[in-house]
N, C-alpha and C positions, 0 to 999 in steps of 0.2 A: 633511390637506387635503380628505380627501374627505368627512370629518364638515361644512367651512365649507362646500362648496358644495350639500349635500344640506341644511342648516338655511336656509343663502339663496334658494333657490330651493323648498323648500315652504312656505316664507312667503308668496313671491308669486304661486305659481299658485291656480289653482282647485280641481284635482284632485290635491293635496298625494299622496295614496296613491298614485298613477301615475309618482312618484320615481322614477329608477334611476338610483346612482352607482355607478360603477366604477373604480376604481385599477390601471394599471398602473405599478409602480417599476420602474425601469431603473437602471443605474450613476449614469449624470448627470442621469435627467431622470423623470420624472414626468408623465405621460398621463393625464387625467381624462375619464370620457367621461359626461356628463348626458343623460340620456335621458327626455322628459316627453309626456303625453299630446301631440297632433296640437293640439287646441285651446287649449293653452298655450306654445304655442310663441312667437308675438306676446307674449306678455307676460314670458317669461323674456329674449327678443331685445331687447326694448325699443323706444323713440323711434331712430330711425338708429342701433339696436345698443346704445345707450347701455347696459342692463342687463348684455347681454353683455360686454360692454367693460369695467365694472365687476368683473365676478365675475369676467373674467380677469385682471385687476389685483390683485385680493385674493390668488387664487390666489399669482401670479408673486411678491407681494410675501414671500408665506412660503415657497415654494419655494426662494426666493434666502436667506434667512435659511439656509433648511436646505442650502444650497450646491448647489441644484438647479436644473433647467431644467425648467417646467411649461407642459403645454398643455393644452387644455382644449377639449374638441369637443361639443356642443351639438345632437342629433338628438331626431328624434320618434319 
């Protein structure tokens, strides 16, 4: 999961190199932490989060496949 949200989100930013994914696995759940330059913030959050909302969708949708609980936290 951390490879999806590290490929979707340096597609969309500007400064693609300034990437940081992190995975923590837990028993039940799954913690994703994306961490992107200060200047791309707006663009990985989206229109009213839309972006965001999206990539935690992708996420949750394979996490539950893999009979997990994923979240997904979004900092500069």
């Amino acid at each position: 999961m951390k490879e999806i949200v590290e490929t979707i989100a340096r597609s969309i930013v500007d400064h693609p190199d300034q990437v940081e994914v992190t995975e923590e696995v837990g028993q039940k759940s799954i913690r994703i932490k994306l961490t992107v330059a200060e200047e791309d913030m707006g663009q990985v959050i989206g229109k009213q989060g839309r972006i965001a909302r999206a990539i935690r969708t992708v996420v949750k949708a394979a996490a539950t496949k893999a009979g997990k609980k994923a979240i997904v936290d979004i900092k500069s």
